[in-house]
Backbone as numpy.savetxt, mean C-alpha at the origin, in Angstrom:
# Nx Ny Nz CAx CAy CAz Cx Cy Cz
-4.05 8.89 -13.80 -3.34 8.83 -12.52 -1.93 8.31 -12.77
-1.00 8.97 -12.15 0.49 8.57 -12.23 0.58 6.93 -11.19
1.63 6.13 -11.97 2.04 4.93 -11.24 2.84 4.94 -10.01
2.79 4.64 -8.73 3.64 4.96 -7.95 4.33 3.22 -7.59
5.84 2.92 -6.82 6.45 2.08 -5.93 5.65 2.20 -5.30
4.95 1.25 -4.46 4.43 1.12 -2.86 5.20 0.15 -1.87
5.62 0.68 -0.93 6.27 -0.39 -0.20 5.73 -0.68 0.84
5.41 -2.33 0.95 4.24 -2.73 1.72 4.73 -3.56 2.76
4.29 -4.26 3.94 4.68 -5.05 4.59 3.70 -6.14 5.05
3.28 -7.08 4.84 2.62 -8.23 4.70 3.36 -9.30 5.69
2.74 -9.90 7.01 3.13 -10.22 8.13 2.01 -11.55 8.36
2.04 -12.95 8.65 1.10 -13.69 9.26 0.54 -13.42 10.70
-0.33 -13.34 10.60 -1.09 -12.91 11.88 -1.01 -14.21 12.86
-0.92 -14.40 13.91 -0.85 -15.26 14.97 -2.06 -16.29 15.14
-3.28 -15.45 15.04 -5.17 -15.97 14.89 -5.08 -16.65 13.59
-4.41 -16.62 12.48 -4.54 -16.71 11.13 -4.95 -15.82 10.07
-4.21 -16.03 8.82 -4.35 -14.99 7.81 -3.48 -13.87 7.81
-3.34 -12.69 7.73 -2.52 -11.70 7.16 -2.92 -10.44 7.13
-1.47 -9.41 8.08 -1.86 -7.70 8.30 -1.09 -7.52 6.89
-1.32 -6.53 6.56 -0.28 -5.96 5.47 -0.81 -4.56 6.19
0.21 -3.80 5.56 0.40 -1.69 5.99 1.59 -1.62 4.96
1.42 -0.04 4.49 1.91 0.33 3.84 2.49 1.54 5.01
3.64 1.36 5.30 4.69 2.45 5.64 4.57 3.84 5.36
4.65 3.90 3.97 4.77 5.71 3.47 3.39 6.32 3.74
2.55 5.64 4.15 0.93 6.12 4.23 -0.02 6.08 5.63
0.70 6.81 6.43 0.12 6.60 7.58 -1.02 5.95 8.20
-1.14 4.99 8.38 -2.49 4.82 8.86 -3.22 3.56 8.09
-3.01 2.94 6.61 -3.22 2.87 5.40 -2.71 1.45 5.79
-3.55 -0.07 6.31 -3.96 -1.32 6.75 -4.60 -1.83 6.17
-4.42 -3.23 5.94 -5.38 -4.21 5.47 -5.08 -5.68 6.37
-6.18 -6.59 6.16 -5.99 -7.68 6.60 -6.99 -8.72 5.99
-6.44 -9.76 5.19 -7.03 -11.00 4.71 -6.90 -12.45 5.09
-7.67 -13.33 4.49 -7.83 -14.92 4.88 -6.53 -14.98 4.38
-6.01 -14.95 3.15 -5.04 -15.21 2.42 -4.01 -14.32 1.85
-2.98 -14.70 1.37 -1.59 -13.81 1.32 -2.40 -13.21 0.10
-3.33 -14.18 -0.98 -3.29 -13.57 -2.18 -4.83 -12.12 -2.00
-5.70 -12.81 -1.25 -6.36 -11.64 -0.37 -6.12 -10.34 0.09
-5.14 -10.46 1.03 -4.62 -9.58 1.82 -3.55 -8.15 1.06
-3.07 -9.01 -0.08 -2.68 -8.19 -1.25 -3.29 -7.41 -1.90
-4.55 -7.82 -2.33 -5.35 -7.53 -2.83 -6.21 -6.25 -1.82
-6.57 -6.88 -0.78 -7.11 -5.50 -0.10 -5.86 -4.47 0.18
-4.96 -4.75 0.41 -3.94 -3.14 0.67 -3.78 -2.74 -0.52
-3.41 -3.51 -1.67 -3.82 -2.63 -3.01 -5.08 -1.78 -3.39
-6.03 -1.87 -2.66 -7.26 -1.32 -2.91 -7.13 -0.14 -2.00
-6.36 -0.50 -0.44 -6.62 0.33 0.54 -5.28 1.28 0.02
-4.04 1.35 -0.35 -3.42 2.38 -0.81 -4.11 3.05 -2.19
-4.49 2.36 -2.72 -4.95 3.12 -3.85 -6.20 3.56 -3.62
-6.84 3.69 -2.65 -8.28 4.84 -1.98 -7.60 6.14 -1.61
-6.47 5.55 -0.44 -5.49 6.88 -0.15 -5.48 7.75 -0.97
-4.63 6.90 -1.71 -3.85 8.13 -2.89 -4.88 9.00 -3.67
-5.67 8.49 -4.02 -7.01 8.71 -4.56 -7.33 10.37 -3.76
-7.67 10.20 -2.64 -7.94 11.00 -1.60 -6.91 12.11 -1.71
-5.67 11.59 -0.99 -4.45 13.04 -1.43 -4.85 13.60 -2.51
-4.66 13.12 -3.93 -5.17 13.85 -4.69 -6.09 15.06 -4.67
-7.37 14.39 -4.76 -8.91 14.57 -4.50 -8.66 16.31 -3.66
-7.72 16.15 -2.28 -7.79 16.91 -1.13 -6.63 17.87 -1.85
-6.04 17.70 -2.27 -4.52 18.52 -3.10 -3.56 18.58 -2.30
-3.64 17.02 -1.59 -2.27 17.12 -0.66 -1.28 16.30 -1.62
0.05 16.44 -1.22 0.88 15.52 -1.54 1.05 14.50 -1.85
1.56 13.38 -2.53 1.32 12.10 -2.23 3.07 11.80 -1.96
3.05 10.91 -0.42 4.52 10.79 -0.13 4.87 9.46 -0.59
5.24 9.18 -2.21 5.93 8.08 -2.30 6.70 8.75 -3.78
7.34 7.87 -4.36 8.22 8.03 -5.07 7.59 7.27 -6.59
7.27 8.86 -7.29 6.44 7.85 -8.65 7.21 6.73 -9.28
6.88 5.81 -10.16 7.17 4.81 -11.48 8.42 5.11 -11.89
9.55 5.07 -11.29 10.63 5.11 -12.52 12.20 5.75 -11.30
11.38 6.64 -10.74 11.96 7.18 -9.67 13.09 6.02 -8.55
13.79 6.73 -8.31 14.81 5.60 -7.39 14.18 5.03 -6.37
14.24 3.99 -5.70 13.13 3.64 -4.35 14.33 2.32 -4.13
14.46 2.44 -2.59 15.12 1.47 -2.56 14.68 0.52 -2.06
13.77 -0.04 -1.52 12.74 -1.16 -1.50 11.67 -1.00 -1.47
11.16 -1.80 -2.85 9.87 -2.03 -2.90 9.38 -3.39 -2.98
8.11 -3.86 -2.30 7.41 -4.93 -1.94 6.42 -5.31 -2.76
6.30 -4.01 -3.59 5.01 -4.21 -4.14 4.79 -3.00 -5.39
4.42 -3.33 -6.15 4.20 -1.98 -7.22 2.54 -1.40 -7.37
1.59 -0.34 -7.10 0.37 -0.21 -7.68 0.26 0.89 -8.91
């Protein structure tokens, strides 16, 4: 599997703990007790995605490993 930039957004939730979403991936949420948690599940939950595009022979809309990206939050 090719390396892609993921650019993520990781937010404290008001109740406690942490949304993260990934932007380029419609739909593609997580939420944990902890920042180091919550990382951890949207890394799992973009990398099911992508998994899937594949799998389906759609596209994948991000910008592989090496490629220009002008903010990234996060690398998977």
């Amino acid at each position: 599997m090719r390396s892609y930039k993921v650019p993520i957004m990781i937010e404290p939730c008001e109740e406690g703990g942490y949304y993260a979403a990934c932007p380029s991936l419609s739909g593609c949420a997580s939420q944990g007790e902890t920042y180091l948690e919550v990382l951890a599940n949207i890394q799992e939950a973009v990398l099911g995605y992508i998994e899937s595009l594949i799998a389906h022979g759609d596209p994948v809309p991000l910008a592989p490993l090496g490629e220009h990206l002008v903010h990234s939050a996060g690398t998977i």
